[in-house]
C-alpha positions, 0 to 999 in steps of 0.5 A, spaced: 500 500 500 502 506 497 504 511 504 501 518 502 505 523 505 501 530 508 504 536 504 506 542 510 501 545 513 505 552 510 507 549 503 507 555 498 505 555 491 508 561 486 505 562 480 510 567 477 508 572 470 514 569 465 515 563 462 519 557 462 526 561 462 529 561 455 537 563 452 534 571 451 530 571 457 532 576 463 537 573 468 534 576 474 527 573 473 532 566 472 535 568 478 528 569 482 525 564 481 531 560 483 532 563 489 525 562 491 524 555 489 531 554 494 526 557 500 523 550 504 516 549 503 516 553 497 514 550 489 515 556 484 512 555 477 513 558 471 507 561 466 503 558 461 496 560 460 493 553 461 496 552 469 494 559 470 489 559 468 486 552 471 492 551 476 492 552 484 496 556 488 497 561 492 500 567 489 500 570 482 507 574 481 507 579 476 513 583 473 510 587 466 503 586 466 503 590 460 507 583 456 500 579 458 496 583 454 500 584 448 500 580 442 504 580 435 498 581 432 492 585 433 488 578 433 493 575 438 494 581 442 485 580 442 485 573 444 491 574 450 487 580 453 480 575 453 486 571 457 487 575 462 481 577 463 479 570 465 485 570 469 484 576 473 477 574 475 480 567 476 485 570 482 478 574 484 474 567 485 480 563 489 482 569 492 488 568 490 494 574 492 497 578 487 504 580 488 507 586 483 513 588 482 515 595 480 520 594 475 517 601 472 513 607 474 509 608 470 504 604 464 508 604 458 507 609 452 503 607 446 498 601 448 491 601 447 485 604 451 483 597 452 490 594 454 490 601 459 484 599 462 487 592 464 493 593 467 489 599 471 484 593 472 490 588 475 494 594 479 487 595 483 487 588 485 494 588 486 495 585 494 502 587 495 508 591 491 514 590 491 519 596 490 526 595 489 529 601 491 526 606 496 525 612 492 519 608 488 514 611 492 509 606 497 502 605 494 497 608 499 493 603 503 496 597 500 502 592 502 509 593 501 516 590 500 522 593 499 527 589 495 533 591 493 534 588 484 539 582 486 547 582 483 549 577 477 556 576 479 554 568 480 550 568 474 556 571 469 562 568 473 560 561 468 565 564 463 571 567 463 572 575 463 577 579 459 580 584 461 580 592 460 583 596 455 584 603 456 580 608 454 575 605 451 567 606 454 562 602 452 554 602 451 550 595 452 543 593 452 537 594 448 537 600 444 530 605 445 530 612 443 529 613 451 535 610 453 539 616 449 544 611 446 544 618 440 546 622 445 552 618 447 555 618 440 554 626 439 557 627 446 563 622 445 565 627 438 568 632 442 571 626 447 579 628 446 585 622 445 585 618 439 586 612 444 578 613 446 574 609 443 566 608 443 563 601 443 556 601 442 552 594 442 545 592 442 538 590 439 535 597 436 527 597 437 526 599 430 531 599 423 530 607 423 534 608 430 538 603 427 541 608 421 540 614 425 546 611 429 550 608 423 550 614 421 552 618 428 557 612 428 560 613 420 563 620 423 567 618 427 572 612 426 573 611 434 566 609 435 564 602 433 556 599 433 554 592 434 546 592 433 544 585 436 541 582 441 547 580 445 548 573 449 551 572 456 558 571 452 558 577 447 555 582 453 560 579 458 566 582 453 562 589 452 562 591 459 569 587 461 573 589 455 570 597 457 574 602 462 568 605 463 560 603 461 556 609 459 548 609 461 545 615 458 539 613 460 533 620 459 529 616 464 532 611 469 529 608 475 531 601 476 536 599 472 538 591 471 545 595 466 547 598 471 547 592 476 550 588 469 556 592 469 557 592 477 556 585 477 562 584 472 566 589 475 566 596 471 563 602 473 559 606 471 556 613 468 549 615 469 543 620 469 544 623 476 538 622 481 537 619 488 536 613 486 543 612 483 546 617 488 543 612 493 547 606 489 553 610 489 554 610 496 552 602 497 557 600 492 563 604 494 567 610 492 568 611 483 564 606 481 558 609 480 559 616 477 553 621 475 553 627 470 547 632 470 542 635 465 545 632 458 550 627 457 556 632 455 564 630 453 566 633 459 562 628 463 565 622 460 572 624 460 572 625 468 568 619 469 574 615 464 579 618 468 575 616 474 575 609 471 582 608 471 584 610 478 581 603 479 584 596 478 582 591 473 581 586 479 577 591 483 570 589 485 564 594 488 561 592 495 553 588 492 553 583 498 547 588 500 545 584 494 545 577 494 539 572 492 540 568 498 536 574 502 532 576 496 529 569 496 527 569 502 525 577 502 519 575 496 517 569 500 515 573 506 512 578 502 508 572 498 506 570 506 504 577 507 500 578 501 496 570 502 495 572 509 491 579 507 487 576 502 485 569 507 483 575 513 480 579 507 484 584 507 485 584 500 
């Protein structure tokens, strides 16, 4: 006779926004999800419309809700958004938590009425927001968990870093109007020293971004382009060959690239912002630099000659990162949501 052992009374089941993870996907949702499957009693599962939808669990996590009512086609972003709709009230039915994580301030620019109304729709029954720093501002009479963006040292230590070589900066990651990637290339003209160089490397949101930076880039014989989506080995070889990153950001609030050429060792050049100066002070005097207003030459010339005081084998300070204690930060923040909505709180 087959023994049935009981599942613990606090058993936790996760169900997570993203699907099982892919070479392209975020390597802070991989990390995620590992550490807080690690948890004891805890089962994490990644999505798929068909166990979201007829699944059982405690917890609904959401990073960019926006990606579940979209589609490649009207059609398909139709049919995803009837699909959330049944998810949402599913959530209702079972009074299943949802927990959100606030990667971005603000809704995306360019989506549809009906795709606002849906997100708005998710952020009301939302129990508990996750922020990851502590300028997000907490949402008024809702739960809250601050949690700070894990590092990616362990996750990048699987292959080998080269070294720098002076005097070149680079640019890395998805390349949108909003990210100033234009900027830099035009700041860096005026950049002194035939030894400077500039590489930028990056998959651009459309083929007109791409020739305006072709044709930035044709001007000057310092600056090379790679417009790609970039691997783990390709991105480790940007940021680690580079003396300097360079995140012309026009907004930045929480950014995983920054944290990216942190993990690998290199510092960085950023908007300045609380945020940011509040990183600075974390990680460690010359690693995380600012400049104010617009990116101009003069800031990226202090900021290399910043960069280079600091050794090649240097480190910042990102134990304050470490996903041991993030997984365990969610699953506390997951018990809490789950125990506001049983007492009805939510």
């Amino acid at each position: 006779m087959t023994r049935v052992v009981p599942e613990p009374a606090n058993r936790l089941v996760v169900q997570q926004s993203f699907p099982r993870p892919r070479p392209t996907t975020n390597p802070y949702l991989v990390m995620l999800r590992d550490a807080v499957g690690a948890v004891p009693g805890v089962e994490v599962r990644t999505f798929d419309w068909r166990g979201a939808l007829l699944g059982r669990y405690d917890v609904f996590h959401v990073h960019w809700p926006e990606i579940l009512v979209s589609g490649q086609s009207p059609l398909k972003a139709l049919v995803r958004q009837g699909l959330t709709v049944a998810l949402v009230v599913k959530l209702w039915a079972t009074r299943t938590a949802i927990v959100r994580t606030e990667h971005n301030l603000e809704l995306p620019s360019g989506i549809s009425r009906r795709e606002r109304v849906l997100l708005r729709w998710i952020e009301r029954r939302t129990t508990l927001w996750v922020r990851l720093n502590d300028e997000t501002p907490e949402r008024p009479g809702a739960l809250g968990a601050l949690i700070p963006h894990g590092h990616y040292v362990d996750w990048f230590s699987r292959w080998p870093w080269p070294a720098r070589e002076a005097g070149r900066v680079s640019y890395f990651g998805f390349i949108r109007r909003y990210k100033g990637v234009d900027g830099l290339l035009r700041a860096f003209r005026g950049v002194r020293g035939d030894d400077r160089r500039l590489h930028a490397a990056g998959a651009p949101s459309s083929p007109d971004l791409a020739r305006g930076l072709q044709e930035l880039a044709a001007a000057d014989p310092r600056v090379s382009l790679d417009l790609r989506f970039l691997d783990d080995v390709a991105l480790i070889d940007t940021v680690r060959r580079a003396e300097l990153v360079v995140l012309p950001y026009r907004e930045m609030h929480n950014s995983g690239g920054v944290l990216t050429a942190l993990s690998l060792g290199r510092p960085v050049l950023v908007p300045a912002n609380e945020v940011n100066a509040r990183l600075a002070d974390e990680v460690g005097p010359g690693w995380v630099q600012q400049y104010s207003d617009d990116l101009e030459s003069a800031d990226v010339e202090r900021a290399l000659g910043e960069a280079a005081r600091l050794r090649d084998d240097a480190r910042p300070d990102l134990s304050a990162r470490d996903w041991d204690r993030a997984g365990e930060a969610h699953v506390e923040a997951y018990r809490r949501a789950v125990a506001a909505v049983r007492r009805g709180r939510a």
